[in-house]
N, C-alpha and C positions, 0 to 999 in steps of 0.2 A: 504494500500500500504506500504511495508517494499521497503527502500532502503540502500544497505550499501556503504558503503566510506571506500577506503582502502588508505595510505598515503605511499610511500616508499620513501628511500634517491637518489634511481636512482643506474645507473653500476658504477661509478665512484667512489666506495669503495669497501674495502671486504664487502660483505652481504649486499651488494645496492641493491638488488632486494628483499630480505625480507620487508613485512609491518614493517611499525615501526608505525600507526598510525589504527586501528580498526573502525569504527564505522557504528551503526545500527540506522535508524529513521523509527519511525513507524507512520503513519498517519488513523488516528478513525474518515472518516467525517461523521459519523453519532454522534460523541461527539465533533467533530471541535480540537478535541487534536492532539499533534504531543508529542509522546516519543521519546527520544534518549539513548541510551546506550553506552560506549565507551569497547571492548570487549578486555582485555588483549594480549598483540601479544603475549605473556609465555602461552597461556592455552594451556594446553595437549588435543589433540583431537585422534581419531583415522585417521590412515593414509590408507583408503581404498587397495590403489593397493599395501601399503608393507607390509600389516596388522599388524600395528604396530603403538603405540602413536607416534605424535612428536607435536613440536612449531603449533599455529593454522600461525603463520606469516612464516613456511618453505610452506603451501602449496598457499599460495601466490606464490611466486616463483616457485613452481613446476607448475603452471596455472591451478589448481585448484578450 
Protein backbone atom coordinates (compact mmCIF):
# COMPACT_ATOMS: atom_id res chain seq x y z
CA UNK A 1 0.00 0.00 0.00
CA UNK A 2 1.63 3.50 -1.09
CA UNK A 3 0.12 6.47 0.50
CA UNK A 4 1.10 10.14 -0.18
CA UNK A 5 0.72 13.26 2.07
CA UNK A 6 0.74 16.56 0.59
CA UNK A 7 1.06 19.66 3.12
CA UNK A 8 0.14 23.34 1.77
CA UNK A 9 0.14 26.91 3.50
CA UNK A 10 -3.66 27.38 2.50
CA UNK A 11 -5.25 30.68 0.07
CA UNK A 12 -4.38 33.14 2.49
CA UNK A 13 -0.92 33.96 0.60
CA UNK A 14 0.49 34.26 -2.62
CA UNK A 15 1.19 30.57 -3.76
CA UNK A 16 -1.13 29.17 -0.67
CA UNK A 17 -2.30 26.60 -2.75
CA UNK A 18 1.08 25.19 -3.94
CA UNK A 19 2.47 21.86 -1.80
CA UNK A 20 5.02 23.09 0.40
CA UNK A 21 5.40 19.70 2.12
CA UNK A 22 5.65 16.07 -0.39
CA UNK A 23 5.58 12.83 1.07
CA UNK A 24 5.35 9.08 0.20
CA UNK A 25 4.81 5.81 2.78
CA UNK A 26 5.04 2.76 1.54
CA UNK A 27 3.82 -0.32 3.49
CA UNK A 28 5.60 -4.30 2.76
CA UNK A 29 3.24 -6.44 5.03
CA UNK A 30 4.68 -9.20 3.86
CA UNK A 31 8.32 -7.73 5.47
CA UNK A 32 6.14 -5.64 8.30
CA UNK A 33 8.29 -2.59 6.96
CA UNK A 34 6.85 0.91 6.27
CA UNK A 35 9.25 3.26 4.00
CA UNK A 36 8.91 6.97 3.63
CA UNK A 37 10.23 9.22 1.30
CA UNK A 38 9.85 13.00 1.41
CA UNK A 39 9.76 14.18 -2.53
CA UNK A 40 11.09 17.72 -3.37
CA UNK A 41 8.16 20.29 -4.11
CA UNK A 42 11.34 21.93 -6.84
CA UNK A 43 11.33 18.49 -8.82
CA UNK A 44 10.68 19.13 -12.49
CA UNK A 45 8.15 16.79 -13.80
CA UNK A 46 6.29 16.74 -16.96
CA UNK A 47 3.06 18.64 -17.07
CA UNK A 48 0.75 16.35 -19.17
CA UNK A 49 -2.01 18.73 -20.45
CA UNK A 50 0.75 21.76 -21.36
CA UNK A 51 3.24 19.38 -22.33
CA UNK A 52 5.68 20.96 -20.79
CA UNK A 53 8.15 20.54 -17.35
CA UNK A 54 7.08 22.48 -14.25
CA UNK A 55 7.24 22.47 -10.15
CA UNK A 56 5.81 18.76 -9.14
CA UNK A 57 4.04 21.37 -6.08
CA UNK A 58 2.23 23.62 -9.33
CA UNK A 59 0.35 20.53 -10.05
CA UNK A 60 -0.87 20.28 -6.63
CA UNK A 61 -2.64 23.39 -7.37
CA UNK A 62 -3.74 22.69 -10.66
CA UNK A 63 -5.63 19.31 -8.97
CA UNK A 64 -3.61 17.19 -10.40
Amino acid sequence: MNIMVIGYGGENHAGGTLADSIMVASRNPKLGALTMISVPRDLYVAIPEKRIYGRINELFARGM
